[in-house]
VOGU-3710 file (C-alpha; in Angstrom, 3 decimals, decimal comma):
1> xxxxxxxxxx> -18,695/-0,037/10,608  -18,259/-3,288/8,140  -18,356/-2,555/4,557  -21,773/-3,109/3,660  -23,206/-0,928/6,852  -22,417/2,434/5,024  -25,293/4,749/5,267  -27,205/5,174/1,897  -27,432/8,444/1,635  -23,610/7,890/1,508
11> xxxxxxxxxx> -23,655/5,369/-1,106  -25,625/7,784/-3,255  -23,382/10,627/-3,052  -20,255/8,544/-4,102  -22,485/6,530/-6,684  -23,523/9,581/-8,374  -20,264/11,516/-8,320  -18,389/8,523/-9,842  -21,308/7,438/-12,359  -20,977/11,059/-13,605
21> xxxxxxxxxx> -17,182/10,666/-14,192  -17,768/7,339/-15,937  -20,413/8,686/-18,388  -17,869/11,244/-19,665  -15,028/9,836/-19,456  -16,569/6,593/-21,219  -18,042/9,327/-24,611  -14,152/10,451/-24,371  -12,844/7,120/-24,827  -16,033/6,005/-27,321
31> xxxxxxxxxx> -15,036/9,052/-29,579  -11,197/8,330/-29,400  -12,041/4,407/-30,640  -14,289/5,346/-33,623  -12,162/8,616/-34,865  -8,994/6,152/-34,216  -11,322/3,564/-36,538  -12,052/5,793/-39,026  -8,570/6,201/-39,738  -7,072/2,844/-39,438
41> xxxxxxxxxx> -9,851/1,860/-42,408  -8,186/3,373/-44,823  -4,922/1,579/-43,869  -6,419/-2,462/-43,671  -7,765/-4,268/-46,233  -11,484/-5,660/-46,227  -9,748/-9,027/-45,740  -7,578/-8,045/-42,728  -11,143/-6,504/-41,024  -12,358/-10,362/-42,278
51> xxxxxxxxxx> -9,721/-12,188/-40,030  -10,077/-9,797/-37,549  -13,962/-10,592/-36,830  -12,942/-14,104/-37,372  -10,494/-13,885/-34,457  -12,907/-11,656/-32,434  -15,641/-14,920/-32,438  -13,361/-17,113/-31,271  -12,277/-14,306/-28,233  -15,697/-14,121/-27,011
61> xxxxxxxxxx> -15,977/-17,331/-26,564  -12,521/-18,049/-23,991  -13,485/-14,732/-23,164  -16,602/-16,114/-21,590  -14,769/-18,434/-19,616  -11,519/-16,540/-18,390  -12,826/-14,620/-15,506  -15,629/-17,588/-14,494  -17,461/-14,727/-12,974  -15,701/-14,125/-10,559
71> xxxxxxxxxx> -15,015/-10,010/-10,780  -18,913/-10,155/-10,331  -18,602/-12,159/-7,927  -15,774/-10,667/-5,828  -17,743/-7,200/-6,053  -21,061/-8,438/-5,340  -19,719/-10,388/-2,276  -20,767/-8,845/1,142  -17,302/-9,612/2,661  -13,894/-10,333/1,413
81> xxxxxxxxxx> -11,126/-11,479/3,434  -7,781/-11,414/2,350  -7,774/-15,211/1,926  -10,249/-15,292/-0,466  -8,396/-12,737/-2,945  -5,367/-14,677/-2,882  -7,612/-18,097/-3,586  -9,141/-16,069/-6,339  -6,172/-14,445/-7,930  -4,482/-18,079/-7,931
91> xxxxxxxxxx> -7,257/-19,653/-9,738  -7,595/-17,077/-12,378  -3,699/-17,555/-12,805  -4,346/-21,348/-13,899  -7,621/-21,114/-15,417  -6,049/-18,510/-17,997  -2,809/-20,774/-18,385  -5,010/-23,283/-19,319  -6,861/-21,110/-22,241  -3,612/-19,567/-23,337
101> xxxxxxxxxx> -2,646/-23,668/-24,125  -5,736/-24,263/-25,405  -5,955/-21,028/-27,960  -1,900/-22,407/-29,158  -3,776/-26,337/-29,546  -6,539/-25,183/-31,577  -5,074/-22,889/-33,744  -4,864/-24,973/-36,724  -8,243/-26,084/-36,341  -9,048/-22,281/-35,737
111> xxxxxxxxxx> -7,724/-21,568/-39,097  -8,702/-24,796/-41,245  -12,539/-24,309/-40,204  -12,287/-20,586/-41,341  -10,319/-21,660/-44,716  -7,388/-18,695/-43,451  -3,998/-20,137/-42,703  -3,102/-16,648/-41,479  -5,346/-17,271/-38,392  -2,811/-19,725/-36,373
121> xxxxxxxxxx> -0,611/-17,047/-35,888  -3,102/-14,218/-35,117  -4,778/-17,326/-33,071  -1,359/-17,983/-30,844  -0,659/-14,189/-30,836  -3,400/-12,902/-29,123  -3,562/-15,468/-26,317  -1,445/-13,907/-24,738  -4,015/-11,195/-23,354  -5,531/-14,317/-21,605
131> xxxxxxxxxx> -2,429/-14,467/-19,286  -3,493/-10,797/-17,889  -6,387/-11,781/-17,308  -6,417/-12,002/-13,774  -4,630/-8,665/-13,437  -7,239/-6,370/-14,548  -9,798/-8,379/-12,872  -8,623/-8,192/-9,213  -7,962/-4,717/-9,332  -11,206/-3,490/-11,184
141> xxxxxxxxxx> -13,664/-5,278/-8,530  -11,541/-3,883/-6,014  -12,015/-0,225/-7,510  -15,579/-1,165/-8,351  -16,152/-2,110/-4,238  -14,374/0,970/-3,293  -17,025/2,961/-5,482  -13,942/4,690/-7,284  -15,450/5,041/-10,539  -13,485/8,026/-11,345
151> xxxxxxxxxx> -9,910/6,429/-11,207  -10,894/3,453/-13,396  -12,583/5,643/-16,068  -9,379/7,428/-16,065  -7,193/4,482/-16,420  -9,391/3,464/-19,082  -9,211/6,869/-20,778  -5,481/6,522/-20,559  -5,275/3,433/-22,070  -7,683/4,391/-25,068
161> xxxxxxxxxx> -5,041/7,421/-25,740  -2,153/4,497/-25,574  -4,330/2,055/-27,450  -5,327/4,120/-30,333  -1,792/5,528/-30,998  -0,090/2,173/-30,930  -3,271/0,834/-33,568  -2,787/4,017/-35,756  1,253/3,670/-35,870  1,180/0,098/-36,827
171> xxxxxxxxxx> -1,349/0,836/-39,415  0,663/3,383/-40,930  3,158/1,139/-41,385  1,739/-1,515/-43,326  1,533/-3,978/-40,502  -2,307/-4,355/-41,670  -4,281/-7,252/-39,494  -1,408/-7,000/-37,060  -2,173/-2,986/-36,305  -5,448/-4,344/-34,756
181> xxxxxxxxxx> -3,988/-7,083/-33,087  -1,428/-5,182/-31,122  -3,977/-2,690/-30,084  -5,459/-5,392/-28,586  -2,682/-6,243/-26,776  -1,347/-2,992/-26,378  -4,805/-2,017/-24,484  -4,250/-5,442/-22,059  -0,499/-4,577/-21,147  -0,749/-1,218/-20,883
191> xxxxxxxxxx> -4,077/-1,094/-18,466  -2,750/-3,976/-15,980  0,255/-1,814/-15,376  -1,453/0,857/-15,132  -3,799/-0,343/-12,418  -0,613/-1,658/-10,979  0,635/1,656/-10,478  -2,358/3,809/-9,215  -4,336/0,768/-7,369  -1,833/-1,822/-5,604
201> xxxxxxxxxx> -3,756/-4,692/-5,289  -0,705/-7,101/-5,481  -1,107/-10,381/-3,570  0,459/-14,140/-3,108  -1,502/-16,151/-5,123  -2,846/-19,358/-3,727  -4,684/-22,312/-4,528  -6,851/-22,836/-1,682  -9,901/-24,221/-2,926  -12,032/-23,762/0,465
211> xxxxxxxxxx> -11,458/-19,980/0,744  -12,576/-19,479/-3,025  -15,083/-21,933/-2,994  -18,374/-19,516/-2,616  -16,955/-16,833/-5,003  -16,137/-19,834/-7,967  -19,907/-20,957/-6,689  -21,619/-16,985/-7,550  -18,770/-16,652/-10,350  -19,845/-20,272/-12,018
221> xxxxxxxxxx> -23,327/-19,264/-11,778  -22,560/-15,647/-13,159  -20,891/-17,014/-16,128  -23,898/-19,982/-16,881  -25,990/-16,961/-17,491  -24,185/-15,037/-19,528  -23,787/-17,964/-21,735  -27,050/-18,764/-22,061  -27,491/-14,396/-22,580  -25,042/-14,813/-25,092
231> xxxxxxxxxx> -26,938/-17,798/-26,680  -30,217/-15,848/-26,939  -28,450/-13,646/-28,861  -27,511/-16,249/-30,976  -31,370/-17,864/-31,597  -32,159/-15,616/-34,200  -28,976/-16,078/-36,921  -29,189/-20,055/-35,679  -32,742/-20,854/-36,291  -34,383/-17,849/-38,538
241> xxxxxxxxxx> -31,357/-17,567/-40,775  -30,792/-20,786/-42,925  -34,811/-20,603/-43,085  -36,072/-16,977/-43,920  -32,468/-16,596/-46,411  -30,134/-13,751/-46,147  -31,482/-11,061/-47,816  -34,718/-11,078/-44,701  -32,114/-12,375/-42,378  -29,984/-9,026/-42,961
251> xxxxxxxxxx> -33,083/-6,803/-42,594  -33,642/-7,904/-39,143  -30,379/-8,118/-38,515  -30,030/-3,987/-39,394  -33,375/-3,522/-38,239  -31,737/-5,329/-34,163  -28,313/-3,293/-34,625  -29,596/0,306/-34,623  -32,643/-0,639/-32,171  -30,508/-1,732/-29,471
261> xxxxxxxxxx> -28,032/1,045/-29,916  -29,081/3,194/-27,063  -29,389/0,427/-24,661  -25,669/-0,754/-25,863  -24,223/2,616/-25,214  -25,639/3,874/-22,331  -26,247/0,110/-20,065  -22,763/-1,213/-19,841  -22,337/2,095/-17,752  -25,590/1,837/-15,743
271> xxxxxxxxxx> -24,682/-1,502/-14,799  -21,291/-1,059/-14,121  -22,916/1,034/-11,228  -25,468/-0,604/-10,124  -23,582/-4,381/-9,177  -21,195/-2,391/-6,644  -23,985/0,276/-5,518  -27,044/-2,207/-4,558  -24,452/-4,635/-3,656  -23,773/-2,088/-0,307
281> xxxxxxxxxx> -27,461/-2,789/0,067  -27,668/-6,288/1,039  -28,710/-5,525/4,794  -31,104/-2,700/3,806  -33,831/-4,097/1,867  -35,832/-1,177/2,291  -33,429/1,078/0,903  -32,608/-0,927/-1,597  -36,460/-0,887/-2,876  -36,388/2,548/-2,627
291> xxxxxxxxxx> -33,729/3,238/-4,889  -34,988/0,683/-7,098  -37,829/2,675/-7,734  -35,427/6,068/-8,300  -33,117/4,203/-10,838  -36,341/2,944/-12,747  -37,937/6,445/-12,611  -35,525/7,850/-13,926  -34,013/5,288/-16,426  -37,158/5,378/-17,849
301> xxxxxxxxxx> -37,309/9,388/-18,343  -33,749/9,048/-20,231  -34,033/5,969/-22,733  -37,904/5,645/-23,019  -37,674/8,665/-25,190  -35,144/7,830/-27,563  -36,641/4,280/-27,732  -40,003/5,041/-28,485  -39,175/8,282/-30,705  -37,099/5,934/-32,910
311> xxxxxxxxxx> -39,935/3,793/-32,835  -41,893/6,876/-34,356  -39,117/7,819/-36,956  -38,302/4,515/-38,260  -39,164/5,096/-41,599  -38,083/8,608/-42,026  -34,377/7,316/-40,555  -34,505/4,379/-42,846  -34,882/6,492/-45,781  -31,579/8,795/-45,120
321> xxxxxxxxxx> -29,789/6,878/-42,882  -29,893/3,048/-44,965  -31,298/4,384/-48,203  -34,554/3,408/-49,614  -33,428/-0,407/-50,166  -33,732/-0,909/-46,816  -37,055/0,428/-46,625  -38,503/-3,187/-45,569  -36,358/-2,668/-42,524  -38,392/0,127/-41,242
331> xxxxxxxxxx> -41,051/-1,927/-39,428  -38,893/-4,244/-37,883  -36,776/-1,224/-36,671  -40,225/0,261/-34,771  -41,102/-3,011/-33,469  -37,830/-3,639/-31,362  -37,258/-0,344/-30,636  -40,147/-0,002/-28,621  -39,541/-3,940/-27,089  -36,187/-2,266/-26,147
341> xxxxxxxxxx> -38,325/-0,235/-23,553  -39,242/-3,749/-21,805  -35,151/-4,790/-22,296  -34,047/-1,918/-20,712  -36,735/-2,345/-17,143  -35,547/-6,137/-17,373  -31,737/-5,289/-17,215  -32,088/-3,052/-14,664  -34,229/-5,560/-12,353  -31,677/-8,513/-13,161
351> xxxxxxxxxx> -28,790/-6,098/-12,258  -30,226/-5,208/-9,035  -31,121/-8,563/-8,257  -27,579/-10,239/-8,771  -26,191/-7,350/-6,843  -28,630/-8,770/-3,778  -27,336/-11,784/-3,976  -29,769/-13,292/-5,819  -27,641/-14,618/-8,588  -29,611/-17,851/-8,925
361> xxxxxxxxxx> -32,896/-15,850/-9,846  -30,852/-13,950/-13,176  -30,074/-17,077/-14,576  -33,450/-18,314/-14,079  -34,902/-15,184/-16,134  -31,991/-15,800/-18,923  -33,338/-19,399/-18,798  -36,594/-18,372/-19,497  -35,128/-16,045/-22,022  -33,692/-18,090/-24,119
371> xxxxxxxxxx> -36,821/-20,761/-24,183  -39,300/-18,351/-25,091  -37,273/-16,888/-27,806  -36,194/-20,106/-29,382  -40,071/-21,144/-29,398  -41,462/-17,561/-30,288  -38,861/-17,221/-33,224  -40,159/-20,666/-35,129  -43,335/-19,513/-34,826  -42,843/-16,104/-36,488
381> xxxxxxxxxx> -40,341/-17,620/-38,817  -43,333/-17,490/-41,848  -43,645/-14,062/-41,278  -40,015/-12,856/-42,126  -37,938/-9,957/-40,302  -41,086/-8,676/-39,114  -42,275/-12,172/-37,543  -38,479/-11,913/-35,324  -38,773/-8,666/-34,636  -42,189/-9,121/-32,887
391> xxxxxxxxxx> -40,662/-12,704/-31,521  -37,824/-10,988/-30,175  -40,263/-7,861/-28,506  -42,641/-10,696/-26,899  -39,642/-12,168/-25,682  -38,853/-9,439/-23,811  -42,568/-8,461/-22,254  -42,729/-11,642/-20,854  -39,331/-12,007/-19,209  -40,028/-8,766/-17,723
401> xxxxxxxxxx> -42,779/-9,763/-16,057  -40,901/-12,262/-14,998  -38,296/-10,230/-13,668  -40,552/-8,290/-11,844  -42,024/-11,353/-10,233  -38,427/-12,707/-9,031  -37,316/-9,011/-7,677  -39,819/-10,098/-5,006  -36,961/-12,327/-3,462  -34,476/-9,292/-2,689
411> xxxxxxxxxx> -36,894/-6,049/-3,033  -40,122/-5,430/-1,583  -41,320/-3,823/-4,881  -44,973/-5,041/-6,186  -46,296/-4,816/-9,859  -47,935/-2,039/-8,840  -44,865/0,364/-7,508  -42,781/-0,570/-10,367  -45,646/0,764/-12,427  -46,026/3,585/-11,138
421> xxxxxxxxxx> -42,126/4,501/-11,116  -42,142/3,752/-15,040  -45,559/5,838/-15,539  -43,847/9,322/-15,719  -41,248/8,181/-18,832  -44,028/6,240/-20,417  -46,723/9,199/-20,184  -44,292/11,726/-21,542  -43,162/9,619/-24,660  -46,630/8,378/-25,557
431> xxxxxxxxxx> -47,553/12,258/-25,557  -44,260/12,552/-27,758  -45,269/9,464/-30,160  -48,706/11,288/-30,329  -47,560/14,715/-31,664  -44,858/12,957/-33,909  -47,458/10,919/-35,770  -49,665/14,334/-35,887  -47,056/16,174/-37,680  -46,365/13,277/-39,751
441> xxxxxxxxxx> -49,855/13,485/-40,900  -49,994/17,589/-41,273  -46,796/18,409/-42,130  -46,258/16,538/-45,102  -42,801/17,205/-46,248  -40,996/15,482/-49,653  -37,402/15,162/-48,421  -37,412/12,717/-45,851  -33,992/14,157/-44,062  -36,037/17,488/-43,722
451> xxxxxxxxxx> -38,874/15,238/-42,343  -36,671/13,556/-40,009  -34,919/16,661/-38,448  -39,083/18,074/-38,279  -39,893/14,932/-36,409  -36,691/15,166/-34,008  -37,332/18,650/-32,969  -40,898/17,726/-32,668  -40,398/15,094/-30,338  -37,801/16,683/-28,500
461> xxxxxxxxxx> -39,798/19,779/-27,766  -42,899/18,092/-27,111  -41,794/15,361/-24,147  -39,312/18,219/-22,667  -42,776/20,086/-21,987  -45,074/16,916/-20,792  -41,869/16,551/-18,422  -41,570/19,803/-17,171  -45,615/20,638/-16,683  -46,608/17,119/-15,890
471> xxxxxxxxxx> -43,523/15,548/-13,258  -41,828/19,245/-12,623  -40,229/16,965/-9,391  -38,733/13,832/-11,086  -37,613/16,051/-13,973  -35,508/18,341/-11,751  -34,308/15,070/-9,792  -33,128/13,687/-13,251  -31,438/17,177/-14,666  -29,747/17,573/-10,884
481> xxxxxx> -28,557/14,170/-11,288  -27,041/14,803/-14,489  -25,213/18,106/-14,195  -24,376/17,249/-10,469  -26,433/18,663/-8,341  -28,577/15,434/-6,853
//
């Protein structure tokens, strides 16, 4: 039986089992970072956090570039010979050579253009993660092919531990922008040996360009649409910023942080499963459809509530969570938090889609992406944060139309099925926004933190019913799933 001729039912099982183990041990590691940044605050100055999210910029960017999509590519791959992993590992061993001289060139420039000398150091310093580079990569898409989701969250619970510690000591000790910078480092070293250790992957590296040349073919594609994701990103602070000024700027920009909060928690994981669990599908496009439809079900019966109900509670969470001088913010807040129910459908469809092998078709979509937005956004720009936001939720609609469109190439799924798979979720929160906005209009309550915790439980209460009395069957498939059981 080849790799990709594993029965589905199969895949499932082990999909499920490790997902599980990734969610939790992902919160662990989540909580360790932000109790671990809570305390190194109150050892680094405001200036050290500065150079830090100066140096972070210029990370993401070689970041970008130092893999060339090619973990992607080496799980999504239906096939990998021994040959190619060599190729592969060889390549990434000069590519990252290559950035590591570049980040040591630039530095100077690096720090002139930010007006902070200190930067050339930090700049030179923490090049030296690129160099490992191609030791967590092989490794991860290995453990990602093998479906072993539970031994790489546990590495990367392990190093979390490690990372934090080594952050908190430094900090402690005065070593202020450096603490962060040798967590950084810290977390790099410490994770490649331990995937050394409890994943051998170890091969001879070579530089055969005709055994890596399909994977640097997916991997270059992979990593054109990622730019151009990260780009879109970008639109809004490029074009709407020097035009609407900074105070409406920052309102959207508040307003886009907490709205896509859910979706940057929880998708990272999602996706993490989906690229190696659909790619087993290649061969099976009917099973693939059918699962399709599962993960959209329910996806939609997990985040379509907390999108939509902060939709419903913008202003109330406004009030006590920004204070009242962000009050403006509200509206834009409601406006993307619902277009973060189209984001969410479109993710999952482009995920699915790469992990098919149709790689080409998700950087059309982030194409299309990034031209609508860039259009849509100088058209709202008169209106202010609320013109974006609805720029930015239009956006979306459209390219998940689109998406649905292009799934046609590796899925048999028409407008109509993915409909219906998203019509539970959407019925139960629209029931939810309904009885939210009733008791916002009955139960009239001064203190808006009282009003809020009112409106929670409301919501809560009421789309746990419409799920249980309305789709008893998809809610027990979505409770089984999460304690186990499915």
């Amino acid at each position: 039986m080849t790799e990709n001729s594993v029965e589905p039912k199969e895949v499932v099982r082990k999909v499920l089992a490790g997902a599980r183990w990734s969610v939790v041990l992902k919160i662990l590691g989540q909580a360790i970072s932000w109790l671990s940044t809570i305390v190194v605050v109150r050892y680094i100055s405001a200036e050290d956090y500065g150079l830090n999210a100066m140096l972070e910029t210029i990370l993401v960017i070689f970041g970008l570039v130092s893999t060339m999509g090619l973990e992607s590519a080496l799980v999504q791959s239906k096939r990998l010979a021994n040959d190619e992993l060599r190729s592969v590992f060889g390549w990434l061993l000069v590519l990252n050579a290559v950035i590591f001289a570049i980040c040591f060139t630039v530095s100077p420039f690096v720090a002139h253009y930010f007006n902070a000398p200190r930067l050339e150091t930090l700049v030179k310093a923490m090049a030296f993660i690129f160099l490992l580079v191609p030791f967590r990569v092989i490794p991860n898409a290995l453990l990602d092919r093998a479906l072993d989701f539970k031994l790489k969250g546990q590495l990367e619970l392990a190093t979390s531990i490690l990372t934090a510690v080594c952050t908190l000591v430094f900090a402690y000790n005065g070593a202020g922008v450096w603490a962060l910078v040798a967590g950084v480092i810290a977390n790099r070293v410490v994770l490649a040996c331990l995937l050394m250790i409890f994943r051998p992957w170890m091969v001879r590296p070579t530089l055969s360009l005709a055994a890596a040349k399909k994977l640097m073919k997916v991997g270059g594609i992979l990593t054109a649409s990622g730019a151009l994701g990260l780009c879109a990103d970008m639109i809004p602070a490029l074009v709407a910023g020097p035009r609407i000024g900074a105070a409406a700027f920052g309102i959207f920009a508040m307003a886009a942080h907490f709205a896509q909060l859910p979706l940057a928690k929880g998708m990272p994981i999602v996706q993490q499963v989906l690229l190696p669990a659909f790619s087993k599908f290649q061969d099976r496009r009917d099973a693939a459809t059918y699962y399709m439809g599962r993960v959209l079900a329910v996806s939609a019966m997990i985040f379509f509530p907390l999108l939509i109900g902060t939709a419903c509670v913008s202003h109330e969470f406004v009030g006590v969570v920004f204070g009242q001088n962000w009050e403006s913010s509200a509206l834009p807040l409601s406006i993307m938090s619902g277009g973060m129910a189209f984001r969410l459908c479109s993710q999952l469809f482009k995920s699915v889609i790469t992990s098919m092998g149709g790689i080409k078709f998700s950087l059309y979509l982030n194409t299309l992406q990034i031209t609508l937005l860039l259009v849509l956004t100088y058209a709202g720009l008169d209106k202010g944060a609320i013109g974006l936001a609805a720029a930015w939720a239009a956006t979306e609609f459209f390219v998940l139309l689109a998406s649905v469109f292009v799934s046609k190439s590796v899925l048999d799924t028409r407008f109509v099925d993915f409909i219906r798979a998203i019509i539970p979720g959407s019925c139960c929160s629209a029931i939810m926004a309904i009885c939210i906005i009733l008791s916002h209009r009955l139960i009239a309550i001064d203190t808006a933190g009282i009003q809020l915790l009112l409106s929670i439980l409301i919501g809560a209460t009421s789309y746990l019913l419409a799920a249980f009395l309305l789709f008893p069957a998809l809610s027990k498939v979505v409770v089984r799933t999460a304690t186990g059981k499915e």
